[in-house]
N, CA and C atoms as a LAMMPS dump frame, in Angstrom:
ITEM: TIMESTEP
0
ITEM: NUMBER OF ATOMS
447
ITEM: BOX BOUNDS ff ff ff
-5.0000000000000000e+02 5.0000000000000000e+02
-5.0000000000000000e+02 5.0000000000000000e+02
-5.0000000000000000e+02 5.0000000000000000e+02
ITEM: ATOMS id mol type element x y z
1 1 1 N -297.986 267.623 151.871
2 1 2 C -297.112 267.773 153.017
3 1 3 C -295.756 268.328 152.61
4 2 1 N -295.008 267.813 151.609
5 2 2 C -293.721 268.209 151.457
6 2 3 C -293.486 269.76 150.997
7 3 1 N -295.213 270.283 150.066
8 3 2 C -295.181 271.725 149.126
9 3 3 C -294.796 272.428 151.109
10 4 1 N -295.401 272.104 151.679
11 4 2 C -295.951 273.175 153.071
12 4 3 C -294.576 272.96 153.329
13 5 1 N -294.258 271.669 154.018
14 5 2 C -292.669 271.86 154.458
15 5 3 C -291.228 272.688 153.509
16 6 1 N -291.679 272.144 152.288
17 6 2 C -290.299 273.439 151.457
18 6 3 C -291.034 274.849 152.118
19 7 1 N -292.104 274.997 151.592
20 7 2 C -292.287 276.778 152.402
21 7 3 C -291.662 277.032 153.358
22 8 1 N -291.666 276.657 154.619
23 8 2 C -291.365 276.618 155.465
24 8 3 C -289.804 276.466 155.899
25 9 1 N -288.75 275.743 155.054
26 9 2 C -287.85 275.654 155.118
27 9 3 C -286.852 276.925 153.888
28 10 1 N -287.926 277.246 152.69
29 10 2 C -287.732 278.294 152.229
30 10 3 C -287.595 279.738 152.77
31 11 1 N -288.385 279.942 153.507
32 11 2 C -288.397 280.653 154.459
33 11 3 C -287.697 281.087 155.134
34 12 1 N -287.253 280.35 155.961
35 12 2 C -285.363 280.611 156.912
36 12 3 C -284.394 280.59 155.865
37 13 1 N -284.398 279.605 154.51
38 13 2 C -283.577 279.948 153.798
39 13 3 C -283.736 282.208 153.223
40 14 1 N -284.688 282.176 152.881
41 14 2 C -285.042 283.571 152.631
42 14 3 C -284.305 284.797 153.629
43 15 1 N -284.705 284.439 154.742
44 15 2 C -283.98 285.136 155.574
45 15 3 C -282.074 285.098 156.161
46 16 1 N -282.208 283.832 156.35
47 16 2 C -281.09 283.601 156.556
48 16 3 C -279.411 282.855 155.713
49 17 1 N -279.747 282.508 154.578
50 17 2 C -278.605 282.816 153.644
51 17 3 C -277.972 283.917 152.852
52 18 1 N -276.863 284.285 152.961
53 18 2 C -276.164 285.41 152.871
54 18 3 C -275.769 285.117 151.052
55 19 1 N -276.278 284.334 150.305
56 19 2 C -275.651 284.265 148.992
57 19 3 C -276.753 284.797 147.991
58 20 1 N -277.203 285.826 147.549
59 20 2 C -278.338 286.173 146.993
60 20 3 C -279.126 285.242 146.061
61 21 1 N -278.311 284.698 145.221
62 21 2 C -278.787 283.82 144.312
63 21 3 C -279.548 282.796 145.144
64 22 1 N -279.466 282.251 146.575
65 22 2 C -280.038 281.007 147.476
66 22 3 C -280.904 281.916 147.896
67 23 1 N -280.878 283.034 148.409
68 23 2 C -281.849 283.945 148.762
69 23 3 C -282.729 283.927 147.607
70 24 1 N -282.298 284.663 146.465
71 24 2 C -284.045 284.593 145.565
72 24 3 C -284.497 283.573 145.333
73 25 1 N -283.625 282.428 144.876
74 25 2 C -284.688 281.081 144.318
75 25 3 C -285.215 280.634 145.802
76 26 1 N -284.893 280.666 147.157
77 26 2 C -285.739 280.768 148.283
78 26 3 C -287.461 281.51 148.304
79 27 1 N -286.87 282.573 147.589
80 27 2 C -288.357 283.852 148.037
81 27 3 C -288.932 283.103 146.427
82 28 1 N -288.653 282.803 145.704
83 28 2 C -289.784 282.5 144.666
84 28 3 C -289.854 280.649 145.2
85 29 1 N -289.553 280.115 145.768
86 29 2 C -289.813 278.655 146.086
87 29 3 C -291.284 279.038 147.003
88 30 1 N -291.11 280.025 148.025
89 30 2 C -291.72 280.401 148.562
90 30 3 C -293.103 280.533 148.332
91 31 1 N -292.653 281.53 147.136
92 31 2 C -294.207 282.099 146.225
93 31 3 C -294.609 280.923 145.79
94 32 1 N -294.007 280.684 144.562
95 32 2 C -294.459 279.057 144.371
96 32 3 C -295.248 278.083 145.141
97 33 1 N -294.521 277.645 145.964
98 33 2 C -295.109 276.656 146.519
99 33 3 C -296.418 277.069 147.375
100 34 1 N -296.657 278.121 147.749
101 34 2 C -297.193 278.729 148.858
102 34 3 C -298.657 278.615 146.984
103 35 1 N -298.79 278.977 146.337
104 35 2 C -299.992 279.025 145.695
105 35 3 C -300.473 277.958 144.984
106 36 1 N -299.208 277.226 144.992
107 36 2 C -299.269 275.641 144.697
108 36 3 C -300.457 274.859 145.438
109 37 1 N -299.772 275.602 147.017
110 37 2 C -300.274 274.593 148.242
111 37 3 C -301.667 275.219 148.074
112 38 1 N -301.912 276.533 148.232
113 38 2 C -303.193 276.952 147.953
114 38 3 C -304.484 276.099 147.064
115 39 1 N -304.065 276.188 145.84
116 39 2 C -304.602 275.577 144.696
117 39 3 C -304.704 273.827 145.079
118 40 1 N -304.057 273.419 145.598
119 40 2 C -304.06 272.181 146.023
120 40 3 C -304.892 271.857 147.174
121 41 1 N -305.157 272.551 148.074
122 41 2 C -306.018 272.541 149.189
123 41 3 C -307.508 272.929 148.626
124 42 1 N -307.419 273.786 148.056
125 42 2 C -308.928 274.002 147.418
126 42 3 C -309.88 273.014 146.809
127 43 1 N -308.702 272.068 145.542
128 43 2 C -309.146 271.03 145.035
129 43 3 C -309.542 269.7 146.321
130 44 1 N -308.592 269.536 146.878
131 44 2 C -308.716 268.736 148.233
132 44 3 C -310.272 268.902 148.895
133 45 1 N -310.25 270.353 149.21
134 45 2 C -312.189 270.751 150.044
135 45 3 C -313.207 270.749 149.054
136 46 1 N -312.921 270.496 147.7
137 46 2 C -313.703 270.647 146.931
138 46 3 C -313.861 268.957 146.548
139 47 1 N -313.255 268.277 146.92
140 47 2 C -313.603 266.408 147.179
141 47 3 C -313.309 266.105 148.519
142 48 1 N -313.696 266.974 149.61
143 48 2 C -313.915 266.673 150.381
144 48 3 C -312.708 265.644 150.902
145 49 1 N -312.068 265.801 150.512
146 49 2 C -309.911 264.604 150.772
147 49 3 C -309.143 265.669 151.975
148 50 1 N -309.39 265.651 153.581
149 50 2 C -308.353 266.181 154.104
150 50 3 C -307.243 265.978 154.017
151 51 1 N -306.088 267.438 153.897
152 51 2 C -304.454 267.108 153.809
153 51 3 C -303.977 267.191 155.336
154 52 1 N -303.298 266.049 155.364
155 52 2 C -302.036 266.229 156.429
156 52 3 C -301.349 267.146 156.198
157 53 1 N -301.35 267.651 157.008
158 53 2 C -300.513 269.254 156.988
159 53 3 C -299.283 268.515 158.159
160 54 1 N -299.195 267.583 158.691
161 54 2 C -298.304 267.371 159.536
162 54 3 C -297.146 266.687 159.075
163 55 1 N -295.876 267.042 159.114
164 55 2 C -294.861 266.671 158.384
165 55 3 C -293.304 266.269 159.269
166 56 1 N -293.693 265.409 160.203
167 56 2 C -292.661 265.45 161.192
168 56 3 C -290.485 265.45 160.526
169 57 1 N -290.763 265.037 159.669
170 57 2 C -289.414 264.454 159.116
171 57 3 C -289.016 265.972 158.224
172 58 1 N -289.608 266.756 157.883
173 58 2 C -289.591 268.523 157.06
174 58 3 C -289.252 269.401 158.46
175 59 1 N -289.838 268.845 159.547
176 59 2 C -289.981 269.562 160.882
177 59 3 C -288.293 269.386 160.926
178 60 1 N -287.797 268.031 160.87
179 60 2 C -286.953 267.953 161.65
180 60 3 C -285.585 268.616 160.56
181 61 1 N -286.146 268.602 159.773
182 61 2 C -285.201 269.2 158.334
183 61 3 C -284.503 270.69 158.847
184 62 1 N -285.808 270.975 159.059
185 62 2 C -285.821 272.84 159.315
186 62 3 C -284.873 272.991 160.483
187 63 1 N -285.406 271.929 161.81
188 63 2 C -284.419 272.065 162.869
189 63 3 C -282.77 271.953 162.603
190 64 1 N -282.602 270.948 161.581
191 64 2 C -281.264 270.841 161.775
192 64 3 C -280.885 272.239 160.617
193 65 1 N -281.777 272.653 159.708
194 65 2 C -281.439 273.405 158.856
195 65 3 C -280.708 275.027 159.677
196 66 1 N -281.328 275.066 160.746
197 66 2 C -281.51 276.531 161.378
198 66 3 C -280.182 276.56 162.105
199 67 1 N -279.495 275.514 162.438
200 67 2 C -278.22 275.774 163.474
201 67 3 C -277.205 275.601 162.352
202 68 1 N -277.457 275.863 161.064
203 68 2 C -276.512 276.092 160.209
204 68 3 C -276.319 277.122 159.836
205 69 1 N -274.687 277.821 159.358
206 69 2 C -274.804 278.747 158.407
207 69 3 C -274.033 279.088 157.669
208 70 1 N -273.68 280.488 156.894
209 70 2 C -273.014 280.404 155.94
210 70 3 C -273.271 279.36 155.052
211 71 1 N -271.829 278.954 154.099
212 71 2 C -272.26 278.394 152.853
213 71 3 C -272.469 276.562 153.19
214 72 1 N -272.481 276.436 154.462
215 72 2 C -272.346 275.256 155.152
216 72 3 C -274.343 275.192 154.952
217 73 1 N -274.931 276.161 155.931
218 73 2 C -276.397 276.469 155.161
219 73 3 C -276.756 276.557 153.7
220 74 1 N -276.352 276.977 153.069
221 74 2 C -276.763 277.422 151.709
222 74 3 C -276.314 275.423 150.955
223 75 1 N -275.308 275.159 151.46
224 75 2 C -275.086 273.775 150.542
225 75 3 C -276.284 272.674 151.213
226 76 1 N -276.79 272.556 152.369
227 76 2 C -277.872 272.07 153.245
228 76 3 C -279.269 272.345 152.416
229 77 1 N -279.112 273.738 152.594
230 77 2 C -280.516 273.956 152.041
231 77 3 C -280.868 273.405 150.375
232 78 1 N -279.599 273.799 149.826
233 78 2 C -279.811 273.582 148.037
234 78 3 C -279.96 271.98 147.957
235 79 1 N -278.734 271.287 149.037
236 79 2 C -279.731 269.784 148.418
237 79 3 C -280.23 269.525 148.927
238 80 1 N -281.404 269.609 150.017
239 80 2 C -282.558 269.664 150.81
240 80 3 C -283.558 269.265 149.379
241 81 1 N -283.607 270.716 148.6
242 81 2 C -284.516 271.357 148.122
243 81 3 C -284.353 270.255 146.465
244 82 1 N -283.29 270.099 146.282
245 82 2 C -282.573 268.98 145.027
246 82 3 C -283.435 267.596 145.561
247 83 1 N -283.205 267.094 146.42
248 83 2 C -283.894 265.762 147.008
249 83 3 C -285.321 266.19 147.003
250 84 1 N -286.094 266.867 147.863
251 84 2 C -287.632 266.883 147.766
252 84 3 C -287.901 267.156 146.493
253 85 1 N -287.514 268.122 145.807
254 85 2 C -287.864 268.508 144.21
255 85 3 C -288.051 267.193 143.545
256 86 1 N -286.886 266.575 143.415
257 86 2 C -286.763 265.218 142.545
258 86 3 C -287.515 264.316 142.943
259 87 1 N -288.053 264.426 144.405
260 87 2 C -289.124 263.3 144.834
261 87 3 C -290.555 263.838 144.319
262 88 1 N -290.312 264.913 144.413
263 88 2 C -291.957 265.513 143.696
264 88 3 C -292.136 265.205 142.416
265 89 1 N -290.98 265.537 141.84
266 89 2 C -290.869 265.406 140.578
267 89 3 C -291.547 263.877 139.931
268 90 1 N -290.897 262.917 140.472
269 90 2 C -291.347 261.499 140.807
270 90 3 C -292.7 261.006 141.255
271 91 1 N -293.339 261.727 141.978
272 91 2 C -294.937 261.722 142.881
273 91 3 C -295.763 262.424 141.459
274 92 1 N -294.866 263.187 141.091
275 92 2 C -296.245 264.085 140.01
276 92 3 C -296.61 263.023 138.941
277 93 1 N -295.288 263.156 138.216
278 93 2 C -295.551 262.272 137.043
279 93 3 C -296.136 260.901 137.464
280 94 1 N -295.619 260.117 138.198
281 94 2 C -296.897 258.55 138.533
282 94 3 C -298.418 259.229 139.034
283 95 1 N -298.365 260.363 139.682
284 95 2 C -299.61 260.93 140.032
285 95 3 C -300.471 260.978 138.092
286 96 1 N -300.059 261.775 137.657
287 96 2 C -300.517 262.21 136.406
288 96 3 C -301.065 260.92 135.985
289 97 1 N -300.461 259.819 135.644
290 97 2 C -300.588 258.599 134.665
291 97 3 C -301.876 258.056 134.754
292 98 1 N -301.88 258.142 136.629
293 98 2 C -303.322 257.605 136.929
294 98 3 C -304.536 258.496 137.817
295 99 1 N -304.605 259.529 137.53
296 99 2 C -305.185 260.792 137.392
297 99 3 C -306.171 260.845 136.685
298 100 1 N -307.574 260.45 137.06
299 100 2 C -309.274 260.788 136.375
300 100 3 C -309.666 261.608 136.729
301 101 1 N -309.299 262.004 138.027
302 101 2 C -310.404 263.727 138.466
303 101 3 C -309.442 264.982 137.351
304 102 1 N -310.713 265.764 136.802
305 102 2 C -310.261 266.826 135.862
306 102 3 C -309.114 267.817 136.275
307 103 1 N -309.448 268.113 137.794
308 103 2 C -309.058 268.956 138.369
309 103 3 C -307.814 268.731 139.201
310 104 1 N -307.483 267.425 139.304
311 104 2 C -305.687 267.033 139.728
312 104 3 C -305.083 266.542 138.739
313 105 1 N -305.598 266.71 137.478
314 105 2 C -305.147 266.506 136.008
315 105 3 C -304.392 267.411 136.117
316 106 1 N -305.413 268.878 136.091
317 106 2 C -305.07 269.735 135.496
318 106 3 C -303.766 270.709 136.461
319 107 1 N -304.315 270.613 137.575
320 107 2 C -303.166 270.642 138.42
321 107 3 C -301.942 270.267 138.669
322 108 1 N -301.775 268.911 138.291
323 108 2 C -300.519 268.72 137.946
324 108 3 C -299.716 268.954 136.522
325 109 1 N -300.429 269.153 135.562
326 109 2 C -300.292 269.735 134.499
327 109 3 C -299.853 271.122 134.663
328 110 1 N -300.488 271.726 135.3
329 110 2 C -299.6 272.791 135.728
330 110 3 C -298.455 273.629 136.52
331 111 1 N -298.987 272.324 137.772
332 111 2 C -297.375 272.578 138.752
333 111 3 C -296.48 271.857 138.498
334 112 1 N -296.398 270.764 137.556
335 112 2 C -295.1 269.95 137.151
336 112 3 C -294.123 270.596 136.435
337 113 1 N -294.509 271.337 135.603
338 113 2 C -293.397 272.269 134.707
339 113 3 C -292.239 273.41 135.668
340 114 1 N -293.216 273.81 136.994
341 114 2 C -292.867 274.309 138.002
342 114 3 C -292.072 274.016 138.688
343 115 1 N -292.449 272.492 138.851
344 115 2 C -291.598 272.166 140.061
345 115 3 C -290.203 271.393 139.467
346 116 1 N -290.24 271.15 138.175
347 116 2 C -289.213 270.776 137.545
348 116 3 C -288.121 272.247 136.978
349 117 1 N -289.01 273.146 136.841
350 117 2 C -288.152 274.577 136.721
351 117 3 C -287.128 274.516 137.878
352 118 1 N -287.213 274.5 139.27
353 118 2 C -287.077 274.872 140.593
354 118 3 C -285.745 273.842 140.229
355 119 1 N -286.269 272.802 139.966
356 119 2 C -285.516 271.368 140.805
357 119 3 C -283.797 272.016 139.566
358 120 1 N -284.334 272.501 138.205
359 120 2 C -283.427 273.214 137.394
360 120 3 C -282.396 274.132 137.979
361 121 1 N -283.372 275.139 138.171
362 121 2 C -282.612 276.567 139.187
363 121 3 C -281.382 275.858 140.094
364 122 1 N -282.174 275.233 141.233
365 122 2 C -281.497 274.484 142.019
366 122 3 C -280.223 273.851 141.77
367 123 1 N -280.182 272.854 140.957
368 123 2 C -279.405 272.282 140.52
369 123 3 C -277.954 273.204 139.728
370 124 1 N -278.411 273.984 139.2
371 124 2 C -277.725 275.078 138.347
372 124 3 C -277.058 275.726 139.776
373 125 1 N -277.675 275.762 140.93
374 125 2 C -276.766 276.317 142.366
375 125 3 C -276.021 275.347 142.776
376 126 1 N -275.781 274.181 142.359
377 126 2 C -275.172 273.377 143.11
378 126 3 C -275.745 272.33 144.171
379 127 1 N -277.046 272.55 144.192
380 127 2 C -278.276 271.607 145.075
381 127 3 C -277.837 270.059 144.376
382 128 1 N -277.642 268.96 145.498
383 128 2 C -277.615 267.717 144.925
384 128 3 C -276.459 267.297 144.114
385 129 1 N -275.306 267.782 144.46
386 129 2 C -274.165 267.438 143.27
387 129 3 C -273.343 267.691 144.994
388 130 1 N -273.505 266.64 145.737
389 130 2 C -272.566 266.846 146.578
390 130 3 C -271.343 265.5 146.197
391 131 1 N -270.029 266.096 146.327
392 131 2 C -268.934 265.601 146.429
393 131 3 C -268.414 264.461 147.279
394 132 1 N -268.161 263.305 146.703
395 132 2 C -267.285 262.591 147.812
396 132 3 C -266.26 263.375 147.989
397 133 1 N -265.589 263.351 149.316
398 133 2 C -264.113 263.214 149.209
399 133 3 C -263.519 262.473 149.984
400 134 1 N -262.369 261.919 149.852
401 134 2 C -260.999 260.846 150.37
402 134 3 C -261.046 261.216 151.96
403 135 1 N -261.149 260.218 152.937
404 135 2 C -261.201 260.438 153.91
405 135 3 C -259.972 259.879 154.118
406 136 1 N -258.381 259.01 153.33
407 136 2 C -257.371 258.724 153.396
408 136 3 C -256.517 259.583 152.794
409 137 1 N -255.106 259.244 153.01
410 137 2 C -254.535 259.992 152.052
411 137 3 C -254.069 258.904 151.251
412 138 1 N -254.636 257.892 150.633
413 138 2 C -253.873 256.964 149.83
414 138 3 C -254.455 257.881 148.537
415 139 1 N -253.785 257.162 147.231
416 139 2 C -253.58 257.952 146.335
417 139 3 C -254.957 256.78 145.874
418 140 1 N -255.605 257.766 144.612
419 140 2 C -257.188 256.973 144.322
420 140 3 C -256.105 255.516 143.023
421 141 1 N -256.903 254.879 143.347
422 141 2 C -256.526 253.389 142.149
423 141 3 C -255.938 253.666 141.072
424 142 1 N -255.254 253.015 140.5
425 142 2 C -254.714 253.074 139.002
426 142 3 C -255.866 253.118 138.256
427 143 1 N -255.93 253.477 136.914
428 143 2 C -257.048 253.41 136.137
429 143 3 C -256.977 252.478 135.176
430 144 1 N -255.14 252.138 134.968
431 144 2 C -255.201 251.092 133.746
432 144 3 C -253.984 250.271 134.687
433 145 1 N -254.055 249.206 134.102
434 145 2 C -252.604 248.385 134.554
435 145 3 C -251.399 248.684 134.023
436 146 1 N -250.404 248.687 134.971
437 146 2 C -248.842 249.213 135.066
438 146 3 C -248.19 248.416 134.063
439 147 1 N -247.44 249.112 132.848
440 147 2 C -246.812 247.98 132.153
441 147 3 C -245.393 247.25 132.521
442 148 1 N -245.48 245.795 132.278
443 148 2 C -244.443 244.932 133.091
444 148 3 C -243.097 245.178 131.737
445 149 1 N -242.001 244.843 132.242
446 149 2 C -240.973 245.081 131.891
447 149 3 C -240.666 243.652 131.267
């Protein structure tokens, strides 16, 4: 569910961010995931395991994703893509540990290096490194104690 929903949210990113660098790692998230999902569905009909393709909470991602833009979009989309990555990232490896069929072995053996590349790229854009900031104007805490006289 989540490979189909990044496509999908890759997608409008593809088209609609104006920063090239969010634009390409978009169009190869795209590719990616899109043969990922392929390869993953195959193994699925081939044990007979239907996928939910239905992803209401990715749905609603995209919606709020689309009435964004500029770099207000591009910071949306990158940690969108920082959060699901790192959750995949998380699903693969416990997937792997306890993994007997040959063929979602080997599958994740191969899209994990992938999807940890991405979650890289990403991160290297600024995906997931969002900032607090001071919603006061008090000045932030002392760091050490004031010396007394």
């Amino acid at each position: 569910m989540s490979g189909m929903g990044e496509v999908k949210i890759a997608e409008v990113a593809s088209e609609k961010s104006q920063n090239k660098k969010v634009k390409e790692l978009a169009q190869m998230l795209v590719k990616d995931h899109t043969a990922a999902n392929a390869e993953l569905k195959s193994i699925a009909d081939s044990l007979s395991i239907p996928l939910d393709t239905s992803n209401p909470a990715a749905q609603q991602k995209l919606e709020d994703l689309k009435i964004k833009s500029g770099k207000e979009f591009d910071s949306a989309f990158l940690d969108e893509m920082a959060a699901g990555h790192q959750k995949s990232i998380t699903l693969y490896e416990a997937a792997r540990k306890t993994a007997t069929n040959k063929s979602v072995a080997s599958y994740i053996d191969k899209t994990l290096p992938v999807i940890k590349g991405h979650a890289e790229k990403i991160s290297r854009l600024g995906g997931g490194k969002k900032e607090t900031s001071r919603t006061t104007t008090e000045p932030p805490p002392p760091t050490s104690q004031p010396k007394r006289k």
